[in-house]
C-alpha positions in Angstrom: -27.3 6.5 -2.9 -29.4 4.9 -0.1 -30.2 6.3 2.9 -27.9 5.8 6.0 -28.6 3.3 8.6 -27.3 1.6 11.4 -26.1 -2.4 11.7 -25.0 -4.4 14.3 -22.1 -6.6 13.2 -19.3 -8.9 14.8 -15.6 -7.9 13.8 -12.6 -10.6 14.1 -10.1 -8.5 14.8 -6.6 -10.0 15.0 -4.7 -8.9 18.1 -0.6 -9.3 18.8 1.2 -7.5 21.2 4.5 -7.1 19.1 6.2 -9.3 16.6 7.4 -11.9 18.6 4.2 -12.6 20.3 1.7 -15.9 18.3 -1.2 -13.1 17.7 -4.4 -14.2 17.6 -8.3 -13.4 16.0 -10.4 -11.7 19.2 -14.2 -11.3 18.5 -16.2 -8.1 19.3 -19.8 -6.8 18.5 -20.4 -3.2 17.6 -23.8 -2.0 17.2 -25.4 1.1 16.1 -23.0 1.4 13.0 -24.1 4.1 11.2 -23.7 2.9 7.0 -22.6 6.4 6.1 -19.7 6.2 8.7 -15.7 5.8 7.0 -14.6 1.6 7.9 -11.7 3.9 10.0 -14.6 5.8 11.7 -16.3 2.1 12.6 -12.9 1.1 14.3 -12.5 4.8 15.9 -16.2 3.8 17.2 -15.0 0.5 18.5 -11.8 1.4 20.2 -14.5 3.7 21.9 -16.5 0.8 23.3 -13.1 -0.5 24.2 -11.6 2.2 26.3 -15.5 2.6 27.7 -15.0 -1.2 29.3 -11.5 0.2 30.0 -9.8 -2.4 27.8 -7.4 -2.1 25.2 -7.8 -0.5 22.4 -6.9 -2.2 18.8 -3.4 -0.4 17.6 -3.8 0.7 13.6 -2.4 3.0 11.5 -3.6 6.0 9.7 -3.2 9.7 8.6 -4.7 11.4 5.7 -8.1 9.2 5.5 -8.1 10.7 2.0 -6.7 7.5 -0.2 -3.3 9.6 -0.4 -0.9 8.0 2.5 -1.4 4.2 2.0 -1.1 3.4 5.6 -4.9 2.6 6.2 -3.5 -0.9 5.0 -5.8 -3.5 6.0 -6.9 -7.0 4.9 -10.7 -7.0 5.0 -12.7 -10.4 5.1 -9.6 -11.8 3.0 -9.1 -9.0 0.4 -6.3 -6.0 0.4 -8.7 -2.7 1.6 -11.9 -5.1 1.5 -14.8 -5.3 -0.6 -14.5 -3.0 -3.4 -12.0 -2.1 -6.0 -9.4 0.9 -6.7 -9.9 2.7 -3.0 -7.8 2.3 0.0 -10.0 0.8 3.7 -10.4 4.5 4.6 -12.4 4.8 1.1 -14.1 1.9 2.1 -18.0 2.8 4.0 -19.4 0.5 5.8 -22.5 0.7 3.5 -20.9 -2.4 1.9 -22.1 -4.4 4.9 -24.9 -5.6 5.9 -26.7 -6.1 9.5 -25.7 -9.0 10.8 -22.4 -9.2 9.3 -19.0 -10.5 10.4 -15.9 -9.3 9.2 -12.6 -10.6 9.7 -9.9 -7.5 10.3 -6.1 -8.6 9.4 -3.0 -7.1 8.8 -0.5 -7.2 6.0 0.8 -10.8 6.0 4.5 -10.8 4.5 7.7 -12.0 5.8 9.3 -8.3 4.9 6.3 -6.6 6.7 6.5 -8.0 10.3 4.1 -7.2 12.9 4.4 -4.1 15.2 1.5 -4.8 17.1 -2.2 -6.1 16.4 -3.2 -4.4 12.7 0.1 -2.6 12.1 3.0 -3.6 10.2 6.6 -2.4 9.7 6.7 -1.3 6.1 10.0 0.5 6.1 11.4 -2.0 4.1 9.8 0.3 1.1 11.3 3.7 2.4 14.8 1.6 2.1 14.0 0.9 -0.9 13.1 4.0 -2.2 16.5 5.3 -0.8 18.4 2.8 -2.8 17.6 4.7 -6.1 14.3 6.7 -5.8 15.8 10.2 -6.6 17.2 12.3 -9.3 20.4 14.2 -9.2 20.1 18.0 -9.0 21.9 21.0 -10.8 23.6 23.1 -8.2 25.9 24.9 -10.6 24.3 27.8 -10.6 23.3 27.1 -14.4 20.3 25.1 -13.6 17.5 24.4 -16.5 13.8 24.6 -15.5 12.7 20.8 -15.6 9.5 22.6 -17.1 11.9 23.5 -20.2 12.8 20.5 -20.8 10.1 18.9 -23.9 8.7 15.6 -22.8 6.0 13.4 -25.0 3.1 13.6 -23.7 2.6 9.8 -23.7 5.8 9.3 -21.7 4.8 12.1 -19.2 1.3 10.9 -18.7 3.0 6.9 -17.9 5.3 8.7 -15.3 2.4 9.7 -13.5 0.4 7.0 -13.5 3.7 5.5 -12.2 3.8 8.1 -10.0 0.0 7.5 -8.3 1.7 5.0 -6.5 0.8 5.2 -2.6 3.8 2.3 -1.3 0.7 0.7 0.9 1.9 -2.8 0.1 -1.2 -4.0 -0.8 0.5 -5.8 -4.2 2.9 -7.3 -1.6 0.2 -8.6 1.0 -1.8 -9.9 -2.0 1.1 -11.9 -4.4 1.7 -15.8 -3.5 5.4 -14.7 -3.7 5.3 -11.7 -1.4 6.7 -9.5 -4.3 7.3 -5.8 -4.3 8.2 -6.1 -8.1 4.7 -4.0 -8.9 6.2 -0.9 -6.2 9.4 -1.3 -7.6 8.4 -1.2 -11.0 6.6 1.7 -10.4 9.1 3.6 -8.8 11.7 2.8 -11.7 9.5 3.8 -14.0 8.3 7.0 -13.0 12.3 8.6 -13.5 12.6 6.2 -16.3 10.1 7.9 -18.4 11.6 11.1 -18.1 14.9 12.8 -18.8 15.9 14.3 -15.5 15.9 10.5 -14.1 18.2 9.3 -16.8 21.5 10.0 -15.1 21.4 7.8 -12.3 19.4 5.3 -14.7 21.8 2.1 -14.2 23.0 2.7 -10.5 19.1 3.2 -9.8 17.3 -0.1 -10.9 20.3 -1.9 -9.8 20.2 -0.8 -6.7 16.6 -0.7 -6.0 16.4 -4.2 -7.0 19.2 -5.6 -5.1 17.7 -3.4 -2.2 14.4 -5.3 -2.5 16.1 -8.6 -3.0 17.5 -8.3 0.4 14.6 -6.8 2.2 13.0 -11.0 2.0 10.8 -10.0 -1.1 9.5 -13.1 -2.9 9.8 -12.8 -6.8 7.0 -12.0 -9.2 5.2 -15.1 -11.2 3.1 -12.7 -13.3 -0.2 -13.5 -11.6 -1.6 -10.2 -11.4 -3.1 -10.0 -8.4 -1.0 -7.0 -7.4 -2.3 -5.3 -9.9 -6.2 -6.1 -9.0 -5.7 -4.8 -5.8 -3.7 -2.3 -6.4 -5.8 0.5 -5.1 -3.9 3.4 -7.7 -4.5 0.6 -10.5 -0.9 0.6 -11.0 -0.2 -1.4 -14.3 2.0 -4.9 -15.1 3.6 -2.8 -17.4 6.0 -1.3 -14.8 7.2 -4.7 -13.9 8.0 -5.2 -17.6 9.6 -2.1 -18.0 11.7 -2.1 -14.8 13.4 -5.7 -15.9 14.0 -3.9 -19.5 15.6 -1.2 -17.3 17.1 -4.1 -15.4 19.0 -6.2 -18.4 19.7 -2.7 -20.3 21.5 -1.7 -17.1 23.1 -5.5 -16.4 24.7 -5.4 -19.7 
């Protein structure tokens, strides 16, 4: 790995009060970047500068900073997360710029993920979702079986997971023409669908996440694939394919 240094660089950063203001792109330079510094920690550093000239500082939205949370969401110079591939913008360093650089800071564009205010959107639409169908009943008889009992394939078990990796940061929403949540969706079918314990709710669950997503203003899916590109977790097509077998299984 090269050596850390520090660039100067120019950030278009887009800046709306709340979802019914236009929004526009506001232009700042930030120097003395160090190249070792997290994209997060380059913002951190900016809203700095900002509060310094006693201006406003840019609103986003963070926690973990590990890759785990999803909600470092952030269109970077036109791509879900930015430059590279299979991390999330707080895995993103700003050791993929160069001195002299601009870079154009966006949020999420979808209908079903409006604008809170400047880089943060409303993705709650997912949690509703999720509450549609994304559980599994539990044994309270008193004559409960350890799930770890239970034999699963391997194959099957290892799919739930990768299912599972998913982070719901939208990023297969924010990227697809259509706007589609079908790769989330997909995902969060398939990780119960691949086991047993999620087999009793089967039908009422993919109905209902799907007709939940439907009315949350998600476009459909075309198969492009760019969801899965940017997919930070790599989640797979496959879950889209499995979740409309789940789909017309459960229809008829």
């Amino acid at each position: 790995m090269s050596k850390a240094k520090n660039i100067n660089i120019t950030l278009k950063v887009w800046r709306q009060k709340n979802a019914n203001d236009k929004g526009s792109l506001e232009t700042y330079t930030l120097n003395e970047v160090s190249t070792a510094s997290s994209f997060l920690e380059m913002l951190d550093q900016l809203n700095e500068q900002l509060v310094n000239e006693q201006k406003e500082p840019i609103a986003f939205d963070h926690d973990c900073r590990e890759g785990i949370c999803g909600m470092c969401s952030l269109f970077i110079n036109g791509r879900a997360h930015g430059p590279d591939t299979g991390i999330t913008t707080c895995q993103l360093h700003m050791r993929s710029f160069n001195d002299g650089d601009t870079i154009y800071i966006e949020p999420w564009r979808s209908k079903a993920f409006p604008v809170i205010k400047d880089l943060i959107v409303d993705r709650t639409a997912f949690d509703r979702i999720q509450q549609a169908g994304g559980f599994v009943s539990v044994n309270t008889s008193g004559n409960t079986i350890d799930a770890n009992a239970i034999p699963i394939p391997k194959a099957d078990a290892d799919k739930s997971f990768e299912a599972a990796a998913c982070i719901g940061c939208g990023a297969c929403v924010a990227t697809c023409k259509n706007g589609s949540a079908m790769l989330f969706v997909g995902a969060k079918v398939s990780q119960y669908a691949l086991l047993p314990q999620g087999k009793v709710e089967a039908t009422d669950r993919v109905m209902n996440m799907v007709r939940q997503m439907d009315e949350e203003g998600f476009g459909n899916c075309t198969n492009t694939g760019a969801c899965e590109v940017e997919c930070p977790k790599g989640i797979s097509l496959e879950n889209i394919a499995r979740m409309n077998r789940e789909y017309l299984k459960a229809s008829l």
